[in-house]
N, C-alpha and C positions, 0 to 999 in steps of 0.2 A: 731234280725238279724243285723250283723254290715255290716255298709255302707265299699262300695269298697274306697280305700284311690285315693284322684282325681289322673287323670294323667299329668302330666306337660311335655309340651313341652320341651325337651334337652334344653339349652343356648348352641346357635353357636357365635363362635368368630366373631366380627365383622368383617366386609371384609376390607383388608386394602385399603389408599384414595388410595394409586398412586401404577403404576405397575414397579418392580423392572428391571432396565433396566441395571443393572450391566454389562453383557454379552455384551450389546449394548455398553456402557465407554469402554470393554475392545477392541472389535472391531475397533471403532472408534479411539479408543489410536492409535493400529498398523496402523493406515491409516494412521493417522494426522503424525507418525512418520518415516512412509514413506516419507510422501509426504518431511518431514524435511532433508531426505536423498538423493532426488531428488534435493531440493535446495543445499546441498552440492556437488553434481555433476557438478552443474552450474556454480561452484565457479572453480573447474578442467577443465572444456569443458573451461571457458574463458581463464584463465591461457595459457592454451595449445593452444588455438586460435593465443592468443600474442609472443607465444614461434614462432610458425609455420609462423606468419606473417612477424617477424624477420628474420627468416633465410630465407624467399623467398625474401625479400628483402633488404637482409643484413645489417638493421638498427638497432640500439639497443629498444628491446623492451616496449615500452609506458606504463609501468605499470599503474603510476600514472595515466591516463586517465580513466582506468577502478578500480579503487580503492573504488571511490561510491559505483560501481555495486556490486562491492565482498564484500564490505562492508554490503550491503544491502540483500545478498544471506545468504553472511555467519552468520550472528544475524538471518535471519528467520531460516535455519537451525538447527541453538542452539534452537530459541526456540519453532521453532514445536514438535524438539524433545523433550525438558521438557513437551513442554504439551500435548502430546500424552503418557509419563508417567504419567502425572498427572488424564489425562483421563481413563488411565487404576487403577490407586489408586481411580478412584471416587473422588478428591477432586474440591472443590466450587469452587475455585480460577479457577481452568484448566476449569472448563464448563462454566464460565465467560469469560475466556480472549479468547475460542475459539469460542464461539456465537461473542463476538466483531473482531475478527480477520476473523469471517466466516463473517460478515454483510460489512464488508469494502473489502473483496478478492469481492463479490459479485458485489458490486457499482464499484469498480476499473472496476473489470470485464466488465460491462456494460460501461460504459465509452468508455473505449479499444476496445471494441466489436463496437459501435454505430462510433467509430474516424478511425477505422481500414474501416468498410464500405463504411464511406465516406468519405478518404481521399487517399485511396490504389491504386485504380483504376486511380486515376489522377497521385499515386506518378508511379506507373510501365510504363502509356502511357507518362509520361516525360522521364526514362528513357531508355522505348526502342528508343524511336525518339532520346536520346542522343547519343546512342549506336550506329543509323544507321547513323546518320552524324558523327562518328566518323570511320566509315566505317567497324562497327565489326558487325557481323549478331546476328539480335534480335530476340527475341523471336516469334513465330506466335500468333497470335490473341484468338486462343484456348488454347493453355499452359499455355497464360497470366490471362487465365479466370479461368483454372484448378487450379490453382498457388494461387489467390485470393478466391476459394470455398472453396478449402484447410484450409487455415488460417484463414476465418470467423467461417468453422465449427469447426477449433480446438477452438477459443476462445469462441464460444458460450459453449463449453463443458468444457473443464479444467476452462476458467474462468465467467461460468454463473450458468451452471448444477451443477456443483462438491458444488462450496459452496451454492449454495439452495439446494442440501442435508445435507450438514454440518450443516446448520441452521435451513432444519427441525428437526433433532435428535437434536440440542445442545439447542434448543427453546422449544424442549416437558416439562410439567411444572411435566411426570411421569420422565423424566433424572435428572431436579431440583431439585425433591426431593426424587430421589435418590443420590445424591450427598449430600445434607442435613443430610437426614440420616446418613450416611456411614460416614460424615467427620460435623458433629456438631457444630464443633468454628467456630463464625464468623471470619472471614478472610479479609485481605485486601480490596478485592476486594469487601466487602460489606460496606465498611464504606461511597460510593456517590452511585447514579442511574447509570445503565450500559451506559447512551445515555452519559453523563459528564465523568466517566471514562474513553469510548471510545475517549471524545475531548482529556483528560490528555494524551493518551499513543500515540496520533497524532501527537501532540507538542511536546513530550520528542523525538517520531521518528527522528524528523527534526533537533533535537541539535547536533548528531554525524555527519550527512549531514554535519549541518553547518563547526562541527570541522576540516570537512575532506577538506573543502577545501580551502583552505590556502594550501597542501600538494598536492592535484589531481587538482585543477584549478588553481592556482599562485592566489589565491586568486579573482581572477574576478567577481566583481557584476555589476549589474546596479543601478545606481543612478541616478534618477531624470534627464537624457538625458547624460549620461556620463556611462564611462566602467570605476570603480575602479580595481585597479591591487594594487600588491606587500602588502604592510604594510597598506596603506588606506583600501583595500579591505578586508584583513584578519581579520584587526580591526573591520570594520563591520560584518564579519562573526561572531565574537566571541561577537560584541552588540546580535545579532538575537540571538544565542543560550542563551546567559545571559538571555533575555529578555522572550525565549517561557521557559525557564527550571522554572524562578518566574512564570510566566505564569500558567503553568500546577499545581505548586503548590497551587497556590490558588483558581485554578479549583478546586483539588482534595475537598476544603477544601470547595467548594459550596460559594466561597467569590466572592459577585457580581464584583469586583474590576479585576478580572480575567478576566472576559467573557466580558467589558469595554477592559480593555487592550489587549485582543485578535480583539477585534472589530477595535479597533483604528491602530491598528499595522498592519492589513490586509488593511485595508483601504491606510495607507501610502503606502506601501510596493506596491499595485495595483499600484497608483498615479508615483511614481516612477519607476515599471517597465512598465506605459503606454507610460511617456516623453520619455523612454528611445529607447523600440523599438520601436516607430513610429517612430523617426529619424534615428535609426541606425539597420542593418541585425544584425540578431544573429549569422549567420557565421561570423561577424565581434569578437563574443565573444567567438567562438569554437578558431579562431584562436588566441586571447590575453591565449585562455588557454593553448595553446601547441598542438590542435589536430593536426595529420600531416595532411598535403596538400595534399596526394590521398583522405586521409576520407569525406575532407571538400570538396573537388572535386566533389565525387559519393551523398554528401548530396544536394550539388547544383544542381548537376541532375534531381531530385526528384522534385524539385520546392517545398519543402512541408517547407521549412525555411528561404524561399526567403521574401523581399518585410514585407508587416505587416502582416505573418501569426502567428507568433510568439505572436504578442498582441492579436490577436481576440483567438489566443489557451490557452493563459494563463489569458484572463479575462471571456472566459468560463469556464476553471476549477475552478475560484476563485467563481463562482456565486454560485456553490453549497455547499461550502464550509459556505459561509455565510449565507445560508438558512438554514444547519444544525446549526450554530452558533444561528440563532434567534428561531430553533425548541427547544435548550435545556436551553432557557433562563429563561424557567420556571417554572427549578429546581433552581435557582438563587434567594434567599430571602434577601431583604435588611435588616441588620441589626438595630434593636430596639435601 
C-alpha cells in the first residue's frame, strides 16, 4: 500500500515592510503646490496694495520697501511648487526638504501664534486710544475682541494645524520608504542628518536677505550702538551673507569648524544688535531706511517698536535659535 505523498503548505509571499503610500506623495504634491500658488498671490495682492496706496496718495510707489517681502513670497512660491512635483514623482529629496520646511512652517508657526497672543491685544488698545485722541471713532470693545479671535484662530490653523499635518504624512517612515523605493539613488539631501541640513538651508535663506538689502534698506544695520547706512552698511551686508554662505558649506560637510562659526557669529551679531537698540528706537531705522512717515506714524501707534521692545523681541528669537544650534552639535565630529 503506497503512502499518500505529504502535503505542504503553499509558500505565501512575504508581506511587504511598509505600506505604499504613493497616492498619498501624490495628494500631498497638489496641496503643497497649491499652497506654492497662494504664496504667489501674495506677491500680486502686495504689488497691487503699493499700486493703490500710490494713487490715493499721489506719491510714487515704495517698491523697494517691500522687495524682502516678494522676495521672500516669490522663492517660496518656486519652490513649493518644485516640491509638490517632486512629491507627486515620489522622490527622497521632495520628502526631505518638505518634513524640513513642514518642521520650521510649524515652529514659526508657534512662535507667531504665542507673540500674535501676547502682543495684539496691547498693539489694537494703543491704537484705538490713538485713533480717539486723534478725534476719529474707534473701534468698540467687542469688534476689537472679534478682530483678535479671528487672527489667533487663523494662525493657530494655517500656521499650527496645516504643518502638523504636513509632518505627520512627510514623517511616516511607510512615505520614507515609499520614496526610497520608487527613487533609489541617494540624493543630496542624504549626504548630512535632516536636523544639520535643516541649519544649512537656514543660513543660505538669509544670504539673498542679506543681498537685498543694500537695494530695499539703503543698506541699514545696527552695529554695536550705531545705524550703518550707504557703503559701510552694504559692505556689511555682503560680510554676513560671505560669512553664512562658507558657513552653511561646512555645515553641509558636518565640519565642526562651521557650527563654531555659526556659534561665534550669533553671539556677535546679538552683542551688537543689544548696544544698539537699547540706546536707539527702531523706528529710528525704519526711518534711515526710507519707510514713509504715515507708516512709521501708524507703527508708533501700536507701541509694539517703541522704547527696548525691539531688543527683548530679537534676543527672544535669538535664544531658540541657539538651543537648536547646541541640539545639532552632536552630529559634529572632530576630526582625527
Amino acid at each position: 500500500m503506497n503512502d499518500a505523498p505529504p502535503q505542504t503548505a503553499p509558500i505565501e509571499s512575504p508581506a511587504p515592510a511598509h505600506k505604499d503610500r504613493s497616492t498619498g506623495l501624490i495628494l500631498f504634491g497638489v496641496l503643497t503646490i497649491t499652497l506654492g500658488c497662494l504664496a504667489g498671490l501674495l506677491v500680486l495682492f502686495m504689488l497691487a496694495g503699493q499700486a493703490a496706496a500710490a494713487k490715493t496718495t499721489h506719491a510714487p510707489a515704495n517698491i523697494a520697501s517691500i522687495l524682502p517681502a516678494i522676495a521672500i513670497y516669490g522663492v517660496l512660491a518656486a519652490v513649493l511648487i518644485c516640491l509638490g512635483i517632486g512629491s507627486i514623482q515620489a522622490r527622497r529629496w521632495a520628502r526631505a526638504l518638505l518634513l524640513i520646511f513642514s518642521w520650521s512652517w510649524l515652529l514659526m508657526g508657534i512662535m507667531t501664534t504665542v507673540m500674535m497672543g501676547l502682543i495684539l491685544p496691547k498693539a489694537m488698545a494703543n491704537l484705538a486710544a490713538a485713533q480717539q485722541s486723534a478725534g476719529h471713532p474707534a473701534l468698540p470693545p467687542a469688534a476689537l475682541h472679534a478682530v483678535l479671535v479671528v487672527m489667533v484662530v487663523f494662525c493657530c490653523l494655517f500656521l499650527v494645524f496645516l504643518p502638523a499635518v504636513w509632518i505627520f504624512f512627510y514623517g511616516s517612515r511607510h512615505v520614507k520608504a515609499t520614496c526610497e523605493m520608487r527613487d533609489p539613488l541617494p540624493r543630496w539631501t542624504d549626504a548630512c542628518p535632516l536636523p544639520v541640513l535643516a541649519l544649512c538651508l537656514w543660513l543660505l535663506f538669509t544670504v539673498p536677505m542679506m543681498l537685498l538689502m543694500p537695494i530695499a534698506a539703503h543698506g541699514v544695520m545696527p552695529c554695536f550702538g550705531i545705524f550703518l547706512t550707504g557703503l559701510p552698511g552694504s559692505l556689511l551686508c555682503l560680510a554676513i551673507a560671505a560669512v553664512w554662505t562658507y558657513a552653511a558649506w561646512l555645515v553641509y560637510h558636518l565640519n565642526p569648524q562651521g557650527w563654531w562659526l555659526i556659534l561665534i557669529s550669533l553671539l556677535i551679531f546679538a552683542a551688537s544688535g543689544a548696544a544698539t537698540f537699547a540706546r536707539h528706537d527702531v523706528l529710528e531705522m525704519y526711518q534711515l531706511m526710507g519707510y514713509p512717515q504715515e507708516q512709521i506714524d501708524q507703527l508708533r501707534q501700536t507701541g509694539l517698536l517703541t522704547g527696548n521692545h525691539m531688543l527683548w523681541l530679537m534676543l527672544g528669537s535669538l535664544l531658540p535659535f541657539i538651543g537648536y544650534l547646541i541640539f545639532v552639535k552632536k552630529y559634529f565630529r572632530a576630526k582625527a
